[in-house]
C-alpha atoms as a printed R data frame, in Angstrom:
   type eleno elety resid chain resno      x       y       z
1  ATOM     1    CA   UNK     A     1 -6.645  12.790   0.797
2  ATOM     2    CA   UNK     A     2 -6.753  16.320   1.914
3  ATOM     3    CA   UNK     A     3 -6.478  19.615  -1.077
4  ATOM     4    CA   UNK     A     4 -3.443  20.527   0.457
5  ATOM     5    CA   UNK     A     5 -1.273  17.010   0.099
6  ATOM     6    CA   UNK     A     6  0.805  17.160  -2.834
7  ATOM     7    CA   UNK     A     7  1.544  14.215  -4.880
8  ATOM     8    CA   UNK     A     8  5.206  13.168  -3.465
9  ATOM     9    CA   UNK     A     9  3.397  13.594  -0.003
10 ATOM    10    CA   UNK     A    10  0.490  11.106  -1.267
11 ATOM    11    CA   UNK     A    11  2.479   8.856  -2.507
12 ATOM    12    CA   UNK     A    12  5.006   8.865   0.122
13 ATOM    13    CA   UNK     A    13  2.461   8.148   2.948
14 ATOM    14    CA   UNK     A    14  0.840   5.468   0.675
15 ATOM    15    CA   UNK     A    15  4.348   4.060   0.424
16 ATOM    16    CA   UNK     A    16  5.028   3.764   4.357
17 ATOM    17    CA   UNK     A    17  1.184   2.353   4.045
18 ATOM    18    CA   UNK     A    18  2.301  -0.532   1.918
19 ATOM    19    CA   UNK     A    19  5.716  -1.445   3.391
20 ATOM    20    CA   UNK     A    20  4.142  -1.657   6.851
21 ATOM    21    CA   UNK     A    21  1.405  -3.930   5.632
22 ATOM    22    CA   UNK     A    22  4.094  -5.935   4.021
23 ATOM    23    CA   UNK     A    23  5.976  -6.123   6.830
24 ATOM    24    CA   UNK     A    24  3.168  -7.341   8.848
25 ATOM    25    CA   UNK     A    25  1.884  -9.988   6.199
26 ATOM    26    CA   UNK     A    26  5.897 -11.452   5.847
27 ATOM    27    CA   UNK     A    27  5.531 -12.207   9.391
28 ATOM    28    CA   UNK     A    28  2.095 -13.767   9.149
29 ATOM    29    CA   UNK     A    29  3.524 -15.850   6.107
30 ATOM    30    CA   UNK     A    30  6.861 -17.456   8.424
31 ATOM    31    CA   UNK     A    31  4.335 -19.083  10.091
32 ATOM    32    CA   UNK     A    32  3.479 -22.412  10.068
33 ATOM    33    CA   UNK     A    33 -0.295 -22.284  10.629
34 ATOM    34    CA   UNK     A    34 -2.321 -19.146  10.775
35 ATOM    35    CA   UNK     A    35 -5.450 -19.397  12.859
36 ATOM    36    CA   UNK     A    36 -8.722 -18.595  10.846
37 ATOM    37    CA   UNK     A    37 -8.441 -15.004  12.255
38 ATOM    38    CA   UNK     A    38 -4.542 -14.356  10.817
39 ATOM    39    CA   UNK     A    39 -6.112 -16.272   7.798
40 ATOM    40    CA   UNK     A    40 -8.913 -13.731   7.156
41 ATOM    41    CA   UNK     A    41 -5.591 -10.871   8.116
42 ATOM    42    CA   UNK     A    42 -3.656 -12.199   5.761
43 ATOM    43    CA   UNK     A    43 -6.678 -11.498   2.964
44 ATOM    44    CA   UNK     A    44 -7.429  -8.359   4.430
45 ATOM    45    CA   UNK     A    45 -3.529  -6.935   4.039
46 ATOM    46    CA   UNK     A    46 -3.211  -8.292   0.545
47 ATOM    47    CA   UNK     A    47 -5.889  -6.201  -0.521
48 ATOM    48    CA   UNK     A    48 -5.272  -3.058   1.640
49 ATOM    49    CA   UNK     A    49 -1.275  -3.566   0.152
50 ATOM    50    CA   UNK     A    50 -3.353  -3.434  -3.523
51 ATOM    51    CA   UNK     A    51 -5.412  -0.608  -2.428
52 ATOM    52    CA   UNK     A    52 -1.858   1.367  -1.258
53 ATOM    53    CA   UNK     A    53 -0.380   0.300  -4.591
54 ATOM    54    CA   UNK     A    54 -2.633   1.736  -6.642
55 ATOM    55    CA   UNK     A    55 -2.602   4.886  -5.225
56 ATOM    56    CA   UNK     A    56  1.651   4.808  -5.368
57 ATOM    57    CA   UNK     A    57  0.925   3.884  -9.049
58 ATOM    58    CA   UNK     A    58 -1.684   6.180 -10.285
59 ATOM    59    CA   UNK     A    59  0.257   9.519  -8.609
60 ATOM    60    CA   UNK     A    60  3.180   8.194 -10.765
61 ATOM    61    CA   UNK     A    61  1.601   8.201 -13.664
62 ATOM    62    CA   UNK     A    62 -0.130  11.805 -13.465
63 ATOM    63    CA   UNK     A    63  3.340  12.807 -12.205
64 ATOM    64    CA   UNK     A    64  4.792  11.369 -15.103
65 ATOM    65    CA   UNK     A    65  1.826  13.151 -17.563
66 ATOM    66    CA   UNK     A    66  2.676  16.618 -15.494
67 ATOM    67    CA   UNK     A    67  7.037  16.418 -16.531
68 ATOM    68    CA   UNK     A    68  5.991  15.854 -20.221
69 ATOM    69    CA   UNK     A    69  3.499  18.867 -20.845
């Protein structure tokens, strides 16, 4: 995250982030076998989807703090 990012552009960038890995992992899921390779994806984008998550949550909580001082 560079200095110069504000929080709405953090958290708007980790929100694209999480909607395209969702996106990707809802396709993976129609199937009706995944390969050990789109197995070991699928593990991969559920945690990258946390990571992104996170982030969207912890920027709306100091956001939050900042509107109440």
């Amino acid at each position: 995250m560079e200095q110069s990012e504000s929080k709405e552009d953090i958290y708007n960038r980790a929100k694209i982030q999480h909607a395209t890995l969702d996106r990707r992992l809802l396709m993976l899921m129609k199937k009706h076998y995944l390969t050990d390779d789109e197995e070991m994806e699928v593990k991969v984008l559920k945690k990258k989807k946390l990571y992104f998550k996170d982030i969207m949550e912890r920027v709306g909580k100091e956001s939050r703090k900042g509107d109440k001082v």
